[in-house]
MARTORKOL-434987 format. One record per residue (C-alpha): y, z, x; residue number from 1. Coordinates in steps of 0.25 Angstrom, whole numbers, plus 5000, padded with zeros to 4 digits. Layout:
<v = Y, w = Z, u = X, seq = NUM>;
...
END
This chain:
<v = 5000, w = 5000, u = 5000, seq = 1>;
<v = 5014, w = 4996, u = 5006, seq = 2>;
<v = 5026, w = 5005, u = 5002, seq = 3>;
<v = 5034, w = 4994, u = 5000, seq = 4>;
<v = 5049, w = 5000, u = 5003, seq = 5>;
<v = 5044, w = 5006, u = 5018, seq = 6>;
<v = 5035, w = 4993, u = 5021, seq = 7>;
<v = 5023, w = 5004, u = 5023, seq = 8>;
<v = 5009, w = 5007, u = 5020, seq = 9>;
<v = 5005, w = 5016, u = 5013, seq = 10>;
<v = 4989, w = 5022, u = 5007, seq = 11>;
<v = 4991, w = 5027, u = 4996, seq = 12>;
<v = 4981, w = 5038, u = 4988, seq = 13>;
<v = 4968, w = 5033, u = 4984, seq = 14>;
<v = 4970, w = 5019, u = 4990, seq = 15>;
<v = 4963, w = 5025, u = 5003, seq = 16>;
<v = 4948, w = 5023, u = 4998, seq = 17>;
<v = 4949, w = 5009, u = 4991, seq = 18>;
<v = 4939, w = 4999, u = 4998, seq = 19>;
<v = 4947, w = 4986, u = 5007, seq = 20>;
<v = 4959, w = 4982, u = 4996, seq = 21>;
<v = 4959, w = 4967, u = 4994, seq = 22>;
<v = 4970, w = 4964, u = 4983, seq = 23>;
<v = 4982, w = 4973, u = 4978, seq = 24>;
<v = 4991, w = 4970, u = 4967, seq = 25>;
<v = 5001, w = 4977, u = 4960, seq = 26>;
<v = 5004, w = 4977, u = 4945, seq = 27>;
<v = 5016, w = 4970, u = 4940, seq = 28>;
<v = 5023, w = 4981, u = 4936, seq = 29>;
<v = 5019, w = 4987, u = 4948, seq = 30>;
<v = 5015, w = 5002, u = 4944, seq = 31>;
<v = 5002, w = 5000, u = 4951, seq = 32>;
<v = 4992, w = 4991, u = 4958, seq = 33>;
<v = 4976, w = 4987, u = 4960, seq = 34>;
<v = 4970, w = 4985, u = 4973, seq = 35>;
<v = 4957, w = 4978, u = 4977, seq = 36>;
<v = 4948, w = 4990, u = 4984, seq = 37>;
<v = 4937, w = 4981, u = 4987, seq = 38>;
<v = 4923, w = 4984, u = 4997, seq = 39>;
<v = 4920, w = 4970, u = 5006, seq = 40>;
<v = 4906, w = 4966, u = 5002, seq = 41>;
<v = 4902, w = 4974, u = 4990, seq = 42>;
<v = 4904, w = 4974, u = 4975, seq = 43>;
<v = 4914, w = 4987, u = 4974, seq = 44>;
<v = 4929, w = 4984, u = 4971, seq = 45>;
<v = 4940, w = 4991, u = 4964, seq = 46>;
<v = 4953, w = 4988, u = 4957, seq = 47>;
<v = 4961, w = 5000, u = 4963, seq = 48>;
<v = 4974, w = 5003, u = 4955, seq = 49>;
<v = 4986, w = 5011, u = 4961, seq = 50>;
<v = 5000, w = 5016, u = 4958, seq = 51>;
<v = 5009, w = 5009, u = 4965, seq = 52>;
<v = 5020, w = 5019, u = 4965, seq = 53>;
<v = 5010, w = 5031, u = 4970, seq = 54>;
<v = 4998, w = 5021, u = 4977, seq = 55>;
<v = 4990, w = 5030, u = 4971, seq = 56>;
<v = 4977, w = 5025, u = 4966, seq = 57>;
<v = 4975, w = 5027, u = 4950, seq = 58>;
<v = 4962, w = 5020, u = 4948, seq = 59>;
<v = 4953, w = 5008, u = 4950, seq = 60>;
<v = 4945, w = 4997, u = 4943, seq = 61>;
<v = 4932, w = 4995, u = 4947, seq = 62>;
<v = 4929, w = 4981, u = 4950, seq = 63>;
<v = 4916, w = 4971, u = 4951, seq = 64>;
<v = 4916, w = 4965, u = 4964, seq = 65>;
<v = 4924, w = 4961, u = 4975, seq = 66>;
<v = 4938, w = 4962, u = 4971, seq = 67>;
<v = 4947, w = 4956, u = 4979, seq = 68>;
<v = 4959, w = 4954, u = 4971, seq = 69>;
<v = 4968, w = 4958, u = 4960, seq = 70>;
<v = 4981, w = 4955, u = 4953, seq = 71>;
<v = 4989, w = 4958, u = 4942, seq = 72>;
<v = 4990, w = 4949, u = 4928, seq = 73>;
<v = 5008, w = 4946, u = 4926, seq = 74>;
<v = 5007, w = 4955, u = 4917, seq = 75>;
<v = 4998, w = 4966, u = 4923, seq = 76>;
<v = 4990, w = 4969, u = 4912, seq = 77>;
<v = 4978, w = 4963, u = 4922, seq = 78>;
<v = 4974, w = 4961, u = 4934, seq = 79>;
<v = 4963, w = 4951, u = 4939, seq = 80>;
<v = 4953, w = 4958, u = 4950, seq = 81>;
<v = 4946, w = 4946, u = 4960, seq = 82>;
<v = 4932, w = 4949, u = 4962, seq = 83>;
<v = 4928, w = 4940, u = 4973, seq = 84>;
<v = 4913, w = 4939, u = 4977, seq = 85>;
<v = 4912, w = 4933, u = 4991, seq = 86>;
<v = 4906, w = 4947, u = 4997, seq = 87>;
<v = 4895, w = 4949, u = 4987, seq = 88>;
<v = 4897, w = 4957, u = 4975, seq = 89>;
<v = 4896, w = 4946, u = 4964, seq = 90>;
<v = 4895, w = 4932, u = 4963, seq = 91>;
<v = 4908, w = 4922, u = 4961, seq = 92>;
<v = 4918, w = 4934, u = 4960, seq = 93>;
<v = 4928, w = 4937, u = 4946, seq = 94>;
<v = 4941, w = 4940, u = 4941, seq = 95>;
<v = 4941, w = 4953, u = 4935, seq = 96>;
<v = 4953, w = 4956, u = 4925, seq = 97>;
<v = 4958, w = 4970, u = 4925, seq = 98>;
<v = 4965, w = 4976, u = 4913, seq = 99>;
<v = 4977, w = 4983, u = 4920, seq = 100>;
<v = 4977, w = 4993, u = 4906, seq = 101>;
<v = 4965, w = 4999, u = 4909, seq = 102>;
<v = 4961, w = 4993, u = 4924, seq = 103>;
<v = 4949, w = 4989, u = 4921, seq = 104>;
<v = 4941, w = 4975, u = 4922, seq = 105>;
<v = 4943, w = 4970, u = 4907, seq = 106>;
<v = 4938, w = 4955, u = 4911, seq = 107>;
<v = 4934, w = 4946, u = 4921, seq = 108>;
<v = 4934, w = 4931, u = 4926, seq = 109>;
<v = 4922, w = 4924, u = 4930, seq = 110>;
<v = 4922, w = 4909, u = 4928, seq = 111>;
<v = 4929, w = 4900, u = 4941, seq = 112>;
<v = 4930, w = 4913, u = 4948, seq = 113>;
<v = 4925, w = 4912, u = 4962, seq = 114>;
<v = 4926, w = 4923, u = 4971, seq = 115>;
<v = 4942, w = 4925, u = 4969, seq = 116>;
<v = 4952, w = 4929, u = 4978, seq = 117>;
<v = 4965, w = 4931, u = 4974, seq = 118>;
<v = 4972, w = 4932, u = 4959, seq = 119>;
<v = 4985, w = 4928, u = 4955, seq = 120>;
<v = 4993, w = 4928, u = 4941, seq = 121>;
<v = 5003, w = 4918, u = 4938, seq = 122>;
<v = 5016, w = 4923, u = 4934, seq = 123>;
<v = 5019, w = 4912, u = 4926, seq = 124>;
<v = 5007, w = 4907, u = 4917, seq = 125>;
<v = 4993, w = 4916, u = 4911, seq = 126>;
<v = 4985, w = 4911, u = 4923, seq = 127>;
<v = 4978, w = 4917, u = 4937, seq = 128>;
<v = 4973, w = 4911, u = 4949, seq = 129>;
<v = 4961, w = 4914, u = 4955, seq = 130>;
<v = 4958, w = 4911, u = 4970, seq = 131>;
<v = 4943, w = 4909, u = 4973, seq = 132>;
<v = 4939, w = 4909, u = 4985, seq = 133>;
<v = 4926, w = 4904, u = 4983, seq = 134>;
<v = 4925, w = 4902, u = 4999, seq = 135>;
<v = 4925, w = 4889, u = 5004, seq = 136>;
<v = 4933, w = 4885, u = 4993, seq = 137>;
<v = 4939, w = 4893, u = 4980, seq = 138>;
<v = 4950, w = 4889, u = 4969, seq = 139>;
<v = 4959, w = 4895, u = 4961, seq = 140>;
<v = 4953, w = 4898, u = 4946, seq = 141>;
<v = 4965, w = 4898, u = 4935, seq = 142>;
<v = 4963, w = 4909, u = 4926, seq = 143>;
<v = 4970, w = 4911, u = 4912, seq = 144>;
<v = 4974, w = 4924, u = 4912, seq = 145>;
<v = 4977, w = 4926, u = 4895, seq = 146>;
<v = 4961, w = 4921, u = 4893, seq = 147>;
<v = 4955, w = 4925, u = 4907, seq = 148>;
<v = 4949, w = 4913, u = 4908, seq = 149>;
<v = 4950, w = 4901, u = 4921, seq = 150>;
<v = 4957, w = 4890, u = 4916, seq = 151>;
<v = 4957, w = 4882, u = 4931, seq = 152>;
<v = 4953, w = 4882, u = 4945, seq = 153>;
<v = 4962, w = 4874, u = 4957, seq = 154>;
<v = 4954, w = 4870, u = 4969, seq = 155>;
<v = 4962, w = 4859, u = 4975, seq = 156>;
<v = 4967, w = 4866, u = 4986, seq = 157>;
<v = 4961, w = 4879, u = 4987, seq = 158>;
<v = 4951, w = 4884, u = 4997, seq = 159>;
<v = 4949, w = 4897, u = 4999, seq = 160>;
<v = 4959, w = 4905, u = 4990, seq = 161>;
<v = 4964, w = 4918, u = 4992, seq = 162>;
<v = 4977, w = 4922, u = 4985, seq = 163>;
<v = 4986, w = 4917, u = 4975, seq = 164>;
<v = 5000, w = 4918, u = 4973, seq = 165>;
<v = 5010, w = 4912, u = 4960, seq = 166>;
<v = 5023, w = 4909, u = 4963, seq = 167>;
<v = 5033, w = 4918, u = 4954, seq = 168>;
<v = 5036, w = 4906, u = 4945, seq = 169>;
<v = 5019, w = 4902, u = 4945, seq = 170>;
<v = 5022, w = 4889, u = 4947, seq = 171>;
<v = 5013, w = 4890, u = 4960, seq = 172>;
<v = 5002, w = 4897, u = 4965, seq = 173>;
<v = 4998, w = 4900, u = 4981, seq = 174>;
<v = 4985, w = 4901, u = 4985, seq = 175>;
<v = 4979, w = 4905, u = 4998, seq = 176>;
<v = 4967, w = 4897, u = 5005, seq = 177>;
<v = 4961, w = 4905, u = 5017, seq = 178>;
<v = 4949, w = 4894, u = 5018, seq = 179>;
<v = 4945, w = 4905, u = 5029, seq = 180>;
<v = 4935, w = 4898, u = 5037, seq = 181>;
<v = 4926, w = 4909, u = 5044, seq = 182>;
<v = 4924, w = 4897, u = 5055, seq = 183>;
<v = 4938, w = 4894, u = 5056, seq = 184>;
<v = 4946, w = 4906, u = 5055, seq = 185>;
<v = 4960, w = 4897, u = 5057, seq = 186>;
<v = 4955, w = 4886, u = 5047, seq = 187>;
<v = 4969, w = 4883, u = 5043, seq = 188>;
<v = 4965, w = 4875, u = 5030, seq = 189>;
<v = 4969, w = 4888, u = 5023, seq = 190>;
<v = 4983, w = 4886, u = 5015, seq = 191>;
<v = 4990, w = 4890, u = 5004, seq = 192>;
<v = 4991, w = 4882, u = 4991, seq = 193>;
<v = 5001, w = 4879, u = 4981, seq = 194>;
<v = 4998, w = 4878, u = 4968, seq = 195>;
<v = 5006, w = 4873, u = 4956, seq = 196>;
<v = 5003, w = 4881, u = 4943, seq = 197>;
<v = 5005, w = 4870, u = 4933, seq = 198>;
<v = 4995, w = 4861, u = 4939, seq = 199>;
<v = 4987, w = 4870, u = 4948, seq = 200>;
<v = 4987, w = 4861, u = 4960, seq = 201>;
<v = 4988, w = 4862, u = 4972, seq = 202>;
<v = 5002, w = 4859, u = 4979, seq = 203>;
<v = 5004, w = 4863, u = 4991, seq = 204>;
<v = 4999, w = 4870, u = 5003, seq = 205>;
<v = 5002, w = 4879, u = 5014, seq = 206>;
<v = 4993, w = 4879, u = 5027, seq = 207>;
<v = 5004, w = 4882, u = 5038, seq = 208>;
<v = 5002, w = 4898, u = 5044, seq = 209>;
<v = 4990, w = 4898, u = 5034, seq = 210>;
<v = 4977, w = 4904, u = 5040, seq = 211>;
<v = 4970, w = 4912, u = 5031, seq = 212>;
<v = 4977, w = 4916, u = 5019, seq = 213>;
<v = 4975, w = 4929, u = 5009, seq = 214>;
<v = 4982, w = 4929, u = 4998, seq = 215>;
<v = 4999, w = 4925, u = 4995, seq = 216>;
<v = 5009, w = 4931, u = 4988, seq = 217>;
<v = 5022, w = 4923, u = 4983, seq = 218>;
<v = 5035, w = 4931, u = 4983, seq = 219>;
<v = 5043, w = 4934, u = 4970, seq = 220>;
<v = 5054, w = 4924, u = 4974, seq = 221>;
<v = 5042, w = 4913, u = 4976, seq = 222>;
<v = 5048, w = 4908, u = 4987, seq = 223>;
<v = 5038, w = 4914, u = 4997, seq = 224>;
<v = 5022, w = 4915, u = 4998, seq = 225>;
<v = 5016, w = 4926, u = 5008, seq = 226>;
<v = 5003, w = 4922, u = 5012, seq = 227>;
<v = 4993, w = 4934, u = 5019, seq = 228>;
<v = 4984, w = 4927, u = 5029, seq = 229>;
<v = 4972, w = 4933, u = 5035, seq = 230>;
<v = 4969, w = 4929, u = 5049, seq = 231>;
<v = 4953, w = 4931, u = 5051, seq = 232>;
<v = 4945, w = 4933, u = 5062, seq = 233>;
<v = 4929, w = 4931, u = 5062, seq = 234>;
<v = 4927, w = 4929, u = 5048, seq = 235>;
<v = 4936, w = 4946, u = 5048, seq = 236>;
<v = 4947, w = 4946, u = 5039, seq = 237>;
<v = 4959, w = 4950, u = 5044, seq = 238>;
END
């Protein structure tokens, strides 16, 4: 946890004992949080969720698999929780969609998922992207959030996807390809792609400074994208 006026860390109460977070995310109105505590190689994971005024932790949902991911509905009455299967646990992975009212799992997503990765909401239309990493190649599956139901998947373009980031206005939508290569750790065919909302295409690209990326967030204003990019060393990540 980051005190954001001092620029330090800081561990709050009860956050000690969680398992290797993977994901954090911070309601929209901001009065608390869920984090990923989630054991590499095994079937346990929980939906940890904290006051963010105190950092103390007020109570968990227990989840299926291997959860790598969360983030809030616009309206924060859900949050959808990856459940990604590459180290064994389950099979092609889901979405499970958390009732923020009562935090718990109310729901999930099966069909076109594929071992997911990142979640992101647009703030413009009822839809959510899903990154499947599905490792050697993935998509991004189109979910309608009012029915819960995939309504498209984009693969022109996409490798091995990561995070997902709209643009404030969601006309456009950033997704990171790692393309990790564990023969070629410096396989620069990873990127980061551009695509427009109303058609769902792909159009444009970034590759320059590019090595392996992890996830993106794009600033309110929209004018910038930041990009975390995980250098690895023997199949280690960093």
């Amino acid at each position: 946890m980051l005190c954001a006026p001092l620029n330090s860390v800081y561990t709050p109460p009860g956050l000690g004992g969680m398992y290797p977070p993977t994901s954090v995310a911070i309601s929209p109105d901001g009065s608390y949080g869920y984090a990923i505590s989630s054991k590499l190689h095994a079937a346990i994971a929980n939906v940890i969720i904290f006051n963010t005024s105190t950092g103390v932790v007020s109570g968990s949902v227990p989840g299926t698999g291997q959860s790598v991911y969360v983030a809030f509905s616009p309206d924060g009455k859900y949050a959808y929780d990856a459940i990604n299967c590459e180290n064994g646990g389950c099979t092609n992975g889901e979405i499970e969609i958390i009732s923020t009212a009562t935090n718990t799992v109310v729901g999930s997503i099966t069909s076109g998922i594929y071992n997911p990765w990142g979640i992101a909401f647009s703030p413009s239309s009822p839809y959510a992207y899903v990154a499947n990493d599905n490792f050697p190649t993935g998509n991004i599956t189109i979910i309608n959030t009012h029915t819960g139901t995939v309504t498209g998947t984009i693969t022109s373009g996409i490798g091995v996807p990561r995070g997902i980031s709209f643009s404030p206005n969601g006309k456009y939508a950033y997704v990171v390809n790692d393309n990790y290569s564990f023969s070629n750790p410096l396989d620069l065919s990873a990127n980061v792609v551009i695509i427009d909302t109303s058609t769902d295409r792909v159009v444009g690209s970034v590759t320059s400074g590019i090595i392996n990326p992890m996830d993106v967030a794009v600033a309110p204003s929209g004018a910038f994208a930041y990009i975390a990019d995980c250098y690895i060393v023997n199949g280690n990540y960093c």
